[in-house]
N, C-alpha and C positions, 0 to 999 in steps of 0.2 A: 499421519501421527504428528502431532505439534510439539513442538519440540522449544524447551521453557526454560531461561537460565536466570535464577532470581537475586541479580545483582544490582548494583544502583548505575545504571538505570539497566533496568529489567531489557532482555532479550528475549523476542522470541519469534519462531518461525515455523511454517507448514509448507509442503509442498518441492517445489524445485528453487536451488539457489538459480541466482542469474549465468553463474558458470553454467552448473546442469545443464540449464536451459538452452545456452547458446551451442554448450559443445553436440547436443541434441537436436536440433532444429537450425542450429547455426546464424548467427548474427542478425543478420537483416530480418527474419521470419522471427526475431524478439519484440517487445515492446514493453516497456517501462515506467511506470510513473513512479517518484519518490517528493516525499512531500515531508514537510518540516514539522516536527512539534511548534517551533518556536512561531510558526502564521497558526495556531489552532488557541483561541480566546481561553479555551477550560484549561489549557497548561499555561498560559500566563495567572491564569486564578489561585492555581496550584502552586505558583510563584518556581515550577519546574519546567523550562522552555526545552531541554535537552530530550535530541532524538529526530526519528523520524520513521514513517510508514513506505514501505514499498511493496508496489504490486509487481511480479513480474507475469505476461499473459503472451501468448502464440499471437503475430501478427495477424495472419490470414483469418485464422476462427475467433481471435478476442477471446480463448478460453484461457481462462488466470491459473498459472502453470504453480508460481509460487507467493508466497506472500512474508514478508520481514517486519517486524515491527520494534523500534527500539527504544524506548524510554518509559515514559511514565504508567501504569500499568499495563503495561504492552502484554502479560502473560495473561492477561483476563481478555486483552481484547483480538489476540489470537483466533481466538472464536470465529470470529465473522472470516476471517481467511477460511478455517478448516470446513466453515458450511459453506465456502464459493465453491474449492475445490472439491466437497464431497457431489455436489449438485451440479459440477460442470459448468457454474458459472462463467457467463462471458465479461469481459470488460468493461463495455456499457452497460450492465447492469447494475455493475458496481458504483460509476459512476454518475449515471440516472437515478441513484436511490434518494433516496430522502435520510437525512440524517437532523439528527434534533438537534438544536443549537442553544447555548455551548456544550460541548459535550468531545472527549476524547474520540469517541468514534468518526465525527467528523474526517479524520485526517486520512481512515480508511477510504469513504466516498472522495475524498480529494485526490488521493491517491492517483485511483483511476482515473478520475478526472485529466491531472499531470500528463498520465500515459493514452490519452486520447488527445490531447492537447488543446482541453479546453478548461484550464483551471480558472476557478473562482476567486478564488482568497491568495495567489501567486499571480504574478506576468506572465503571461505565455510566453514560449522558448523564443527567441527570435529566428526565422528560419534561414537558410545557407542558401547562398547566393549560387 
């Protein structure tokens, strides 16, 4: 159940927080991408750079436990979370999709993109020595 808070900038969220998550499966068995409004072209349009998309998803199986979204329609774009999690969606799915450009939904497939650690439109993480 999606769960919608219609403020400026809009909240909203389906599935497991990243607490849930960890305190469930525990740390390392987490995986994360969060990704910015402000790298997504249709929110510089919208002249509203504020926010950002998070997936959270199970290491091992890449299935997307929760999903966050916070800023600029975020309560419409909920959606595509609540169809991962009803479908069992894995994390590469999400970020092998095709998403249309520019367009808000973008920052969903980047998202996962972030938590696979192959982002497009971000630097990749640098990794620990």
């Amino acid at each position: 159940m999606p769960s919608c808070i219609y403020t400026d900038p809009e909240v909203a969220s389906v599935g497991m927080t990243e607490r849930d998550a960890v305190e469930k499966y525990g740390k390392d068995n987490i995986i994360t991408g969060t990704f910015p409004y402000m790298a997504i072209a249709r929110a510089a349009m919208f002249a509203d750079k504020t926010g950002f998309f998070k997936i959270i998803a199970h290491a091992a199986t890449g299935e997307v436990l929760g999903v966050v979204i916070v800023g600029l329609q975020a309560t419409d774009l909920i959606n595509a979370g609540v169809i991962a999690i009803d479908s069992e969606a894995v994390i590469e799915t999400i970020g092998d999709s095709i998403a249309a450009h520019p367009t808000l939904s973008e920052g969903f497939k980047e998202a996962g993109l972030m938590a696979l650690e192959r982002p497009i439109h971000m630097p990749a993480k640098k990794k620990r020595k």
